[in-house]
C-alpha positions, 0 to 999 in steps of 0.5 A: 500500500501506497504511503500518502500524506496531506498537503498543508498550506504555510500557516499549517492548515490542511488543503484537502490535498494528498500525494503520495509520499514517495518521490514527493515535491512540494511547490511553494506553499505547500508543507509536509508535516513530520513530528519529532519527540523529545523524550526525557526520563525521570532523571532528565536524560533524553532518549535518543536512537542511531539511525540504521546504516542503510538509510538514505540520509545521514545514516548511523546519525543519532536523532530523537523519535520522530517521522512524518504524519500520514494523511488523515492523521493528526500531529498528536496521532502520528507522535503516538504512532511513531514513538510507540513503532520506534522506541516501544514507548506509549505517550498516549496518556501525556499531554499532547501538544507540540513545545515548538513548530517550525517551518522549512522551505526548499524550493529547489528539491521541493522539501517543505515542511513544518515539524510540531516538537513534543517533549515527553516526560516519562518513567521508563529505563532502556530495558522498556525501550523496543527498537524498529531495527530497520530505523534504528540501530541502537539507543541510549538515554543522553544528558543534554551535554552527551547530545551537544557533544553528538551535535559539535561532531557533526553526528546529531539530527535537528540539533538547533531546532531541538535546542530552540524547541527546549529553550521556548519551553523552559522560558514559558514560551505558548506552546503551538496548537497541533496542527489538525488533518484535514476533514474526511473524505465527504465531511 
């Protein structure tokens, strides 16, 4: 089965339009919407995964859980999803609503997309944590400072945007709307 997505407009609200997410080239004004999860455990240490060696992009990179919202799915749904296929890991029960959102355009390989940042706080341990192997290599639970240090050797997915996401939060910025999947066919 095809993996389709819907198309978003620049201020994040649905078009009614999907394509499939294959081979995707998005035109001005038109966005993807992908999630990413920040996920703390009681001792503040964030867990983070190693990218399998077979990927297309930045392979054997270390990054938090995330991916892309399929279509008719909403931010918070596909954060769920995506933390529950990758880690194991259920946030269904912890607040759902993004710390920070931002928007990347590129025109040129028509790759735009706006990406919700949720941050969890969970009690868990690595023995909890079941990795999708054909995402992830290996896990370890990292202070802020282990992830800086990835970051300065160039080894570490989304740093900045992670970093910003983080700061918001902790200075009390609002915190963003999720952003919602289109109404269903017929609705």
């Amino acid at each position: 089965m095809e993996e389709r997505i819907d198309i978003y407009d620049e201020d994040g609200r649905p078009t009614g339009r999907t394509m499939a997410r294959k081979g995707s080239f998005l035109h001005e004004g038109e966005y993807m919407l992908y999630v990413l999860a920040i996920i703390e455990d009681a001792s503040g240490r964030i867990l983070i995964t190693r990218r399998a060696l077979d990927k297309h992009w930045a392979a054997g990179w270390w990054e938090v859980t995330g991916g892309g919202v399929m279509a008719g799915e909403t931010s918070a749904a596909a954060v769920v999803r995506e933390v529950r296929e990758e880690t194991g890991l259920d946030v269904s029960a912890e607040p759902l609503a993004p710390v920070w959102r931002y928007r990347n355009v590129d025109l040129a390989r028509g790759d735009n997309y706006i990406v919700d940042i949720y941050h969890f706080h969970l009690h868990f341990s690595p023995d909890d944590v079941r990795l999708q192997q054909r995402e992830a290599l290996g896990c370890q639970l990292a202070t802020r400072e282990q992830i800086d240090a990835l970051a300065a050797d160039g080894v570490f997915l989304h740093y900045e945007r992670l970093r910003q996401a983080l700061a918001a939060e902790a200075d009390g910025a609002p915190t963003p709307a999720p952003l919602a999947a289109p109404p269903a066919a017929g609705a």
